[in-house]
C-alpha positions as CSV (number, residue, x, y, z in Angstrom):
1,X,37.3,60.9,4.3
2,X,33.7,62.2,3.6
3,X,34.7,65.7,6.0
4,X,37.5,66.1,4.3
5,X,35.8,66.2,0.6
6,X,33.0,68.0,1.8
7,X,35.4,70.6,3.5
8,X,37.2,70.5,-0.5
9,X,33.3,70.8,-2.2
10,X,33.0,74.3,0.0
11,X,36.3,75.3,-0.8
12,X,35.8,75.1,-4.6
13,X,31.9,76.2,-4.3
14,X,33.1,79.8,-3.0
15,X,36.4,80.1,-5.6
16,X,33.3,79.0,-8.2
17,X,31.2,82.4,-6.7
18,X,33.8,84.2,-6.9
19,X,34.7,83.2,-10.6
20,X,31.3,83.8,-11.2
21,X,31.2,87.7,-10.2
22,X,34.6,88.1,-12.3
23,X,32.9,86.7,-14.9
24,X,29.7,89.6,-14.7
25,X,32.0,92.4,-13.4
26,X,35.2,91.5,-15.4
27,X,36.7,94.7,-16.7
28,X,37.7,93.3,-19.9
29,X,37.0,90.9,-22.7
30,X,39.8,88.7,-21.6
31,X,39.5,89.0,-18.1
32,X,35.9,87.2,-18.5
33,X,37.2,84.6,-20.7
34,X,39.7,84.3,-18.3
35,X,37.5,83.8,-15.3
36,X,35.0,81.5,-17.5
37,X,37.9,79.7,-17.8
38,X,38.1,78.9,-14.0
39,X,34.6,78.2,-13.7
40,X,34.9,74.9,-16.1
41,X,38.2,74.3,-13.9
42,X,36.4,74.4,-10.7
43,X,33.2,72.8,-12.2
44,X,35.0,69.9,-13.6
45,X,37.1,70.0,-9.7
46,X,33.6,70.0,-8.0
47,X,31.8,67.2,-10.0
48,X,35.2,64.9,-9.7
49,X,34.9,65.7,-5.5
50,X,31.0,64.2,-5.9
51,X,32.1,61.8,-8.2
52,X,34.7,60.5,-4.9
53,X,31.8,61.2,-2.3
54,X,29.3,58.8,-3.7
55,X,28.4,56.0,-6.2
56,X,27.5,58.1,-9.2
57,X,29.9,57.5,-12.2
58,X,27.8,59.8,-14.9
59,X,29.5,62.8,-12.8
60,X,32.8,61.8,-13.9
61,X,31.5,61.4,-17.6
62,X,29.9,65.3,-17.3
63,X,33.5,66.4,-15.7
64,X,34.9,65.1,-18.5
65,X,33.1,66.9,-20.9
66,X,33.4,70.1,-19.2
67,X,36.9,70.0,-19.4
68,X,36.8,69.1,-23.1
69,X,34.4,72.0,-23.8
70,X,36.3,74.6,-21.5
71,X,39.4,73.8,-23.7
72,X,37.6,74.5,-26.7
73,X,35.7,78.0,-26.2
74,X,39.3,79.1,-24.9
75,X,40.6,77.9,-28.4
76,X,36.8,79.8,-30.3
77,X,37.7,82.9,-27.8
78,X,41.5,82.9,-29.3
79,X,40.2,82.7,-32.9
80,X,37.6,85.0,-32.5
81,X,39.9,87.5,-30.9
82,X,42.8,87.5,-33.5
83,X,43.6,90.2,-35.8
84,X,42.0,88.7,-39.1
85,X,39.0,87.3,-37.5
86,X,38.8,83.5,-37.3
87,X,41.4,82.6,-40.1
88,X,43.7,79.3,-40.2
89,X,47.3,80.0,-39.8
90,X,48.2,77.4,-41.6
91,X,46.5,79.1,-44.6
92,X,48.9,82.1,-44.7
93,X,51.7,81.7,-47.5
94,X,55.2,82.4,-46.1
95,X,58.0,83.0,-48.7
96,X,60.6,80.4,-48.3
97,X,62.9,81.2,-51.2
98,X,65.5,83.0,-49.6
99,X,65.4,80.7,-47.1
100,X,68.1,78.4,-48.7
101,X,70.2,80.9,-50.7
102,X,73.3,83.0,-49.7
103,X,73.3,86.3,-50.4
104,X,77.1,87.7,-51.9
């Protein structure tokens, strides 16, 4: 079982240098986010497959986190990147009075 998670630990430690150099050579804004994105993915992948090889239960507590905080700079990147800058939606006033009337 050990081969077979560290075969799994190289696997993800080569997609994670490869994320990494799309992440400095990324052609676009998104593209970077994108592969920043993958990175916490195969972080949080990498620290669960040492979390499995040995006795150390604080890596599944940091893979945790990762995930949580690669969730949230996706949602910062969204905001940041939308039209009106970092507005709430749920601030914008939609006109609902035709909604409910017929028109002759």
């Amino acid at each position: 079982m050990n081969a077979w998670l560290i075969l799994v630990a190289i696997a993800l430690l080569a997609n994670l240098a490869a994320a990494l150099w799309r992440v400095w050579h990324g052609p676009g804004q998104a593209d970077r986010m994108m592969a920043a994105q993958l990175v916490g993915t195969l972080g949080t992948g990498l620290l669960i497959v040492l979390w499995a090889m040995g006795d150390n239960s604080a890596a599944l507590d940091v893979a945790l986190v990762l995930a949580l905080l690669a969730a949230l700079s996706a949602v910062g990147f969204v905001k940041a990147m939308s039209p009106d800058g970092a507005g709430d939606p749920e601030e914008q006033h939609v006109d609902t009075r035709h909604l409910g009337r017929r028109d002759p």
